[in-house]
C-alpha positions as CSV (number, residue, x, y, z in Angstrom):
1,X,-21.6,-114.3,163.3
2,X,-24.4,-115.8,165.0
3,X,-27.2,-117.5,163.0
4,X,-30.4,-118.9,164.7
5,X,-33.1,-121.3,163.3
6,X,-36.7,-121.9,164.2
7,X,-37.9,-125.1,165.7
8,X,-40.0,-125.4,162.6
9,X,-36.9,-124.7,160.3
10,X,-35.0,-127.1,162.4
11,X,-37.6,-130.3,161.5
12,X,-37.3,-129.3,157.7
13,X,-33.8,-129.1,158.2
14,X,-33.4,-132.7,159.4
15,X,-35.7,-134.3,157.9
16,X,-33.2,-132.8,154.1
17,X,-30.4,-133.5,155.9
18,X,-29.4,-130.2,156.2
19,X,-26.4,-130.4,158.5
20,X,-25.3,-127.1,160.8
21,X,-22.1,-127.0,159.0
22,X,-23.9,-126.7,155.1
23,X,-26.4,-124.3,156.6
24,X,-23.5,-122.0,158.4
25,X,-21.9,-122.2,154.8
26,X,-24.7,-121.0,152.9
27,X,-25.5,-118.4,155.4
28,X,-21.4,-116.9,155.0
29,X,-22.1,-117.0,151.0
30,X,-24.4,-114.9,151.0
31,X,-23.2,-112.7,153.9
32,X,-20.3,-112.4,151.4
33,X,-22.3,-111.9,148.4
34,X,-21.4,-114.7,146.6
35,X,-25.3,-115.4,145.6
36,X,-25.1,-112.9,142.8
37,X,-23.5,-116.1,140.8
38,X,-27.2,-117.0,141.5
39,X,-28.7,-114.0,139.7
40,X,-26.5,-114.1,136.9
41,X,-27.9,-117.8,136.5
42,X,-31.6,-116.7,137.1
43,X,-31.2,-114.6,133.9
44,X,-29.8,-117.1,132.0
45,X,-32.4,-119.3,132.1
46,X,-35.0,-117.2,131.6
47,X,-33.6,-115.8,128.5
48,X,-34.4,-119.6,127.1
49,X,-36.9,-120.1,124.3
50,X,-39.6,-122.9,125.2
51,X,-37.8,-124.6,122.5
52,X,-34.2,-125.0,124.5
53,X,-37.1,-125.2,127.7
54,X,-38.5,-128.5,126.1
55,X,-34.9,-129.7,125.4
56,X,-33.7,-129.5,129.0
57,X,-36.6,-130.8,130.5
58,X,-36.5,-133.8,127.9
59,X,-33.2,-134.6,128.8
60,X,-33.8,-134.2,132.4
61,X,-32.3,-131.2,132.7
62,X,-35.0,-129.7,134.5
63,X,-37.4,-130.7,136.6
64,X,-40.7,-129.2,136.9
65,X,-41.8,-128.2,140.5
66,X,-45.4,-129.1,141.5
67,X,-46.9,-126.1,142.6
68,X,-49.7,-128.0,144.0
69,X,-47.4,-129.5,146.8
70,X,-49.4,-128.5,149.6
71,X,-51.8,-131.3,149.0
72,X,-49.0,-133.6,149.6
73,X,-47.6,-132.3,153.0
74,X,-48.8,-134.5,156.0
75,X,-49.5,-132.6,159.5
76,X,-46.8,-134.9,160.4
């Protein structure tokens, strides 16, 4: 299997320390399907109640994503 990148990918890649070798892996996963693990999570979690939502996040569970991330992103 091939797999190409973009430059742009590439930079973000780096700079996480995504490594060829962890991206190749991902990339078989889910050529073999093994991201439906994935899905079967995504519905776990949101069948939560805010209550069980509140508990995980107070125990650091979860962390909330800032949405507003763009205003942090440098043109660097």
């Amino acid at each position: 299997m091939i797999i190409y990148k973009t430059r742009w990918f590439n930079r973000w890649a780096r700079k996480q320390g995504l490594d060829n070798y962890s991206l190749c892996t991902a990339v078989r996963e889910m050529a073999e399907g093994l991201y439906e693990a994935l899905k079967k999570l995504a519905i776990e979690l949101l069948s939560l109640t805010s209550e069980a939502l509140e508990i995980a996040r107070q125990d650091n569970e979860f962390i909330e994503v800032d949405c507003n991330a763009e205003e942090e992103i440098s043109d660097s």
